[in-house]
C-alpha beads as a LAMMPS data file, in Angstrom:
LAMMPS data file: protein, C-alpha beads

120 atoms
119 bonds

1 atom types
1 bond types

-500.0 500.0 xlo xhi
-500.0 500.0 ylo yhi
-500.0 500.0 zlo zhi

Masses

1 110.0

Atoms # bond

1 1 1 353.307 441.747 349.578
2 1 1 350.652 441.681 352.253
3 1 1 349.057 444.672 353.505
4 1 1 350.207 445.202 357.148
5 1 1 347.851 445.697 359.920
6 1 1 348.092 447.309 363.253
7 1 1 346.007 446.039 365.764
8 1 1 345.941 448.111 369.117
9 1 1 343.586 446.241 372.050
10 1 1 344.789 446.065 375.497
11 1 1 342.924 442.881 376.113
12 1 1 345.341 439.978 375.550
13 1 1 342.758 437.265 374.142
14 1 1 340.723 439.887 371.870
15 1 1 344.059 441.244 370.593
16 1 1 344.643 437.750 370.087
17 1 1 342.083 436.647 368.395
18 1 1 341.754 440.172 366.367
19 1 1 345.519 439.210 365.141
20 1 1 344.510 435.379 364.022
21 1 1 341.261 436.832 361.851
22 1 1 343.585 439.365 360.223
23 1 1 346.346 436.471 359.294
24 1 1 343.758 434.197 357.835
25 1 1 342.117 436.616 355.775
26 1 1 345.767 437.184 354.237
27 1 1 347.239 440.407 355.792
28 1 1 350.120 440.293 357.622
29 1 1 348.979 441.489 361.519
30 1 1 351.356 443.059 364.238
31 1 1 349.299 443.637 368.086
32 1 1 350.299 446.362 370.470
33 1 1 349.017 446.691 373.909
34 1 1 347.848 450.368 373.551
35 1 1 347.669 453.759 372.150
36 1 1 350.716 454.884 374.089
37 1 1 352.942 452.271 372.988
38 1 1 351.126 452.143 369.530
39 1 1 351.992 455.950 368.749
40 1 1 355.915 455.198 368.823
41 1 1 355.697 452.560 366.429
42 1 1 353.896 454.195 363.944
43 1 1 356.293 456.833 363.990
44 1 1 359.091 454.393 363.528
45 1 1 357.375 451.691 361.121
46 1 1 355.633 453.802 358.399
47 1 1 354.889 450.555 356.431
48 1 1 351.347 450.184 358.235
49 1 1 348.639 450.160 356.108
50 1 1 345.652 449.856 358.602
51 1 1 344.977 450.342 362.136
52 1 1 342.514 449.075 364.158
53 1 1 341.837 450.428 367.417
54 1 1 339.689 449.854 370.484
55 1 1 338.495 452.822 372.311
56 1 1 338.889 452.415 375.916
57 1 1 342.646 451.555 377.206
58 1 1 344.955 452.299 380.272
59 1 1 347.186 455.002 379.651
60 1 1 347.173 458.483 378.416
61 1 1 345.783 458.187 374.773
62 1 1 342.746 455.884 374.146
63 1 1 341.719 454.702 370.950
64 1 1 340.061 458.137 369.401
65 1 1 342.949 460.152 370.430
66 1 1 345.534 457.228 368.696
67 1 1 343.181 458.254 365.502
68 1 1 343.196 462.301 365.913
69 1 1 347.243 461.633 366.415
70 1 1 347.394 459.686 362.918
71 1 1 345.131 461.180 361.238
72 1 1 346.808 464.703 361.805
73 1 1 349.925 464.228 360.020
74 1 1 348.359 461.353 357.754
75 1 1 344.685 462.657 357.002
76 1 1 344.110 460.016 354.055
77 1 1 345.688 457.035 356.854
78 1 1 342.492 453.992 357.154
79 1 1 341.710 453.666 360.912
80 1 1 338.999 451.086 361.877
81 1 1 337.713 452.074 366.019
82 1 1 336.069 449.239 367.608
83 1 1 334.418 449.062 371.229
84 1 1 331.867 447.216 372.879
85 1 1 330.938 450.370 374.623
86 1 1 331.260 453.605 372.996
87 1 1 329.097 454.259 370.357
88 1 1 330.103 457.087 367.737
89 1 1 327.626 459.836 366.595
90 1 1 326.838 459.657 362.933
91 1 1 329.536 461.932 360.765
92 1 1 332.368 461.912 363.562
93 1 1 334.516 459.553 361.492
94 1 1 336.119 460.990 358.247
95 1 1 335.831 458.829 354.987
96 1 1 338.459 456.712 355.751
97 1 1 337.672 455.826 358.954
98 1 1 334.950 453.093 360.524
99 1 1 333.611 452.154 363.454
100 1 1 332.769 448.258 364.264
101 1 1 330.719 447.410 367.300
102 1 1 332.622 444.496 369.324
103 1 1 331.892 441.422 369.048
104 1 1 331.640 441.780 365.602
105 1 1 331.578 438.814 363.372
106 1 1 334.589 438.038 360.871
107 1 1 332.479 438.796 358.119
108 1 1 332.213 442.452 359.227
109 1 1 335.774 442.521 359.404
110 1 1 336.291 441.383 356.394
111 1 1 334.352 443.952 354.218
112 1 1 335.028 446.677 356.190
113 1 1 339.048 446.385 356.042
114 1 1 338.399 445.518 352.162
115 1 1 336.116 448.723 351.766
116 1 1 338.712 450.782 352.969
117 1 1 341.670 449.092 350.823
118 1 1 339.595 450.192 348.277
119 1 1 339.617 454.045 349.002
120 1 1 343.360 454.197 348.702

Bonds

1 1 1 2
2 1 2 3
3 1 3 4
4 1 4 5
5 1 5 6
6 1 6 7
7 1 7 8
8 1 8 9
9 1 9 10
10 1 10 11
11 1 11 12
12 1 12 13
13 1 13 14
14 1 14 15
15 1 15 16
16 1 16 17
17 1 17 18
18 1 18 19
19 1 19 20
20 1 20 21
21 1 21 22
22 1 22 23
23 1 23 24
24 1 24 25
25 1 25 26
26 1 26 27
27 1 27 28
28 1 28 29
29 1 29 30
30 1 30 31
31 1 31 32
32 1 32 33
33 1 33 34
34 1 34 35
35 1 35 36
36 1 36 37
37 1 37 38
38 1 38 39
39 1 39 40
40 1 40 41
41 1 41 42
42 1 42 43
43 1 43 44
44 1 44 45
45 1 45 46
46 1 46 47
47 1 47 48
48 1 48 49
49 1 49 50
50 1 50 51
51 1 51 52
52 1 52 53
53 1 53 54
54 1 54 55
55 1 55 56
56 1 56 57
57 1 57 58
58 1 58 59
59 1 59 60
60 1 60 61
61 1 61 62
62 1 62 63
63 1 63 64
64 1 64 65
65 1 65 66
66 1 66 67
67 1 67 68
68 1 68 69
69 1 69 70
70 1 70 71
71 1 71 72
72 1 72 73
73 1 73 74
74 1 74 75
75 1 75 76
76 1 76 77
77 1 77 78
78 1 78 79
79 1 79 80
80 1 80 81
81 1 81 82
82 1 82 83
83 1 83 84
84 1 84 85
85 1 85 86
86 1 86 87
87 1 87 88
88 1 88 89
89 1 89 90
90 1 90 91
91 1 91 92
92 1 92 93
93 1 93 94
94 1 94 95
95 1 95 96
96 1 96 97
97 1 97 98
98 1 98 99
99 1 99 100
100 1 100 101
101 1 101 102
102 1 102 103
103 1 103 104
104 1 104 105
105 1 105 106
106 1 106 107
107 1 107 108
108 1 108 109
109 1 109 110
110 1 110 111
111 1 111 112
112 1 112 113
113 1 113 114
114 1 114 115
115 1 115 116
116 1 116 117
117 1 117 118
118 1 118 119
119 1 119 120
């Protein structure tokens, strides 16, 4: 079965085209809209494997608070953060966590989501 990917972007086209990468390289890829909406889901679906993230979005929670939320009742849970511009300060990330600037090329993806596959 195909790990399952959650990929949280308020921009339609990037979440989009974030969702078709994921597919091809063989994961199975849901999108959400945002943090706020994202946070109910997780607590409903626990069968995500990975979340990806942007930073910035409407609402109350933006991407870094969506991680602090998972990653404080799921510590060990793989969160990739993206943004085009916020840049994180060396060490803020725990080990299962990465940061990808946007654009980023599929490549990056790629060995980024299979470097942290390979952690759990």
């Amino acid at each position: 079965m195909a790990s399952r990917v959650l990929i949280v972007e308020d921009d339609d086209v990037l979440r989009w085209l974030m969702t078709e990468a994921i597919t091809h390289l063989g994961y199975e890829a849901t999108g959400c809209i945002s943090a706020d909406a994202a946070l109910p889901k997780l607590q409903v679906d626990d069968s995500f494997d990975l979340v990806i993230t942007d930073v910035m979005m409407p609402g109350q929670c933006d991407g870094i608070g969506l991680a602090k939320a998972i990653w404080s009742t799921s510590p060990d849970f793989p969160i990739i953060i993206v943004s085009g511009n916020t840049v994180l300060p060396s060490g803020f990330l725990p080990a299962n966590g990465r940061f990808i600037a946007k654009p980023c090329t599929f490549e990056t993806l790629n060995q980024t989501m299979l470097e942290l596959f390979s952690l759990r």
